[in-house]
C-alpha positions in Angstrom: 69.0 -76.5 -80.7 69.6 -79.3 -83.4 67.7 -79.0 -86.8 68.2 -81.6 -89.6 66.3 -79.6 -92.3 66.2 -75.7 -93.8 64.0 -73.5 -94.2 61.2 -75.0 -96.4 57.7 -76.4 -96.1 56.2 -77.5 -92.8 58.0 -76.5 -89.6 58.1 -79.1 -86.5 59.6 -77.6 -83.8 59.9 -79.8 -80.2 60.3 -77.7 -77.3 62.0 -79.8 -74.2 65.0 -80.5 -72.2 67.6 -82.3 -71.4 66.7 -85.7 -69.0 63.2 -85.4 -69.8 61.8 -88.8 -70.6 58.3 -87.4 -72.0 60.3 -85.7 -74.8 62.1 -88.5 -75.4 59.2 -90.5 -76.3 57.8 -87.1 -77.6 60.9 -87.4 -80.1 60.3 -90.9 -81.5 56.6 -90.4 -81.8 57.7 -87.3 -84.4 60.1 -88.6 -85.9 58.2 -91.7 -86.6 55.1 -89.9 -88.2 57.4 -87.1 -90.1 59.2 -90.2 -92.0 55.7 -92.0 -92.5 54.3 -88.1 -93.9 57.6 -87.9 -95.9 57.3 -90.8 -97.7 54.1 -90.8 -98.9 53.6 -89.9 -102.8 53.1 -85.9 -102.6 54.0 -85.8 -99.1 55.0 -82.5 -97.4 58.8 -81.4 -97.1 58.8 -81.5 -93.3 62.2 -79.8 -91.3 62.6 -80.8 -88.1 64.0 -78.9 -84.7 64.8 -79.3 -81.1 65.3 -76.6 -78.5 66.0 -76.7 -75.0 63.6 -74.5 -72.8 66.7 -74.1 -70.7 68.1 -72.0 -73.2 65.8 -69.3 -73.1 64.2 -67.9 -70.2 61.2 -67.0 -71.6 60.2 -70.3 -73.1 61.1 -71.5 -69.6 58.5 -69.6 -67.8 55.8 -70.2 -70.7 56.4 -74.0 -71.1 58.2 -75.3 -68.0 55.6 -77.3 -66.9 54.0 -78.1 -70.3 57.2 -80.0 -71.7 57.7 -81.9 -74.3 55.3 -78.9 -76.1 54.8 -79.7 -80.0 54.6 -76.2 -82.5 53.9 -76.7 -86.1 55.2 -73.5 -87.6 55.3 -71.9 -85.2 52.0 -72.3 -83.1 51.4 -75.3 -80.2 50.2 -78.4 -81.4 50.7 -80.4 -78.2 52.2 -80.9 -75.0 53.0 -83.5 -72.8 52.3 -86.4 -75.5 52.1 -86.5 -78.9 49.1 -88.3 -80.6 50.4 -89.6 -83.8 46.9 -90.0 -85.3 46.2 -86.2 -84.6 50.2 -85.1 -85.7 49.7 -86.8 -88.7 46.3 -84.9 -89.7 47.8 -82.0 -89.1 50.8 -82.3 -91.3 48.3 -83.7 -94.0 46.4 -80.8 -93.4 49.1 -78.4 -93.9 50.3 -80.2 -97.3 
């Protein structure tokens, strides 16, 4: 798992693993939104995390198939692509 933020505000969390191509893009798509969010006068404190579904056999057998899958504290957002229009509402949202 890599995080680059604690504990506070909004809570991205993208579930993937290793060699996968859709979370790659998944990644940059995030990233790219959480810095536009960030910025914006007001905007939400956003922390950011990976984890690997190989890491836990659970979220293997729930999301295996569904990778990259998106939660926003805590509950699923999206999987397979992220929609930047509709990732960035939902931060908004949350702010």
């Amino acid at each position: 798992m890599t995080t680059d933020a604690p504990g506070t505000g909004i809570r991205i969390t993208l579930l993937g693993k290793p060699g996968c191509h859709l979370c790659d893009d998944a990644r940059d798509v995030v990233q790219a939104v959480r810095d536009e969010v960030q910025a914006l006068p007001d905007g939400p404190d956003v922390a950011y995390e990976e984890a690997s579904i190989l890491d836990d056999e659970r979220m293997r057998e729930q999301y295996a198939e569904l990778i990259p899958v998106l939660l926003i504290d805590g509950v699923e957002h999206a999987h397979w692509r992220v929609d930047p229009v509709r990732l960035k509402a939902a931060l908004l949202e949350r702010a």
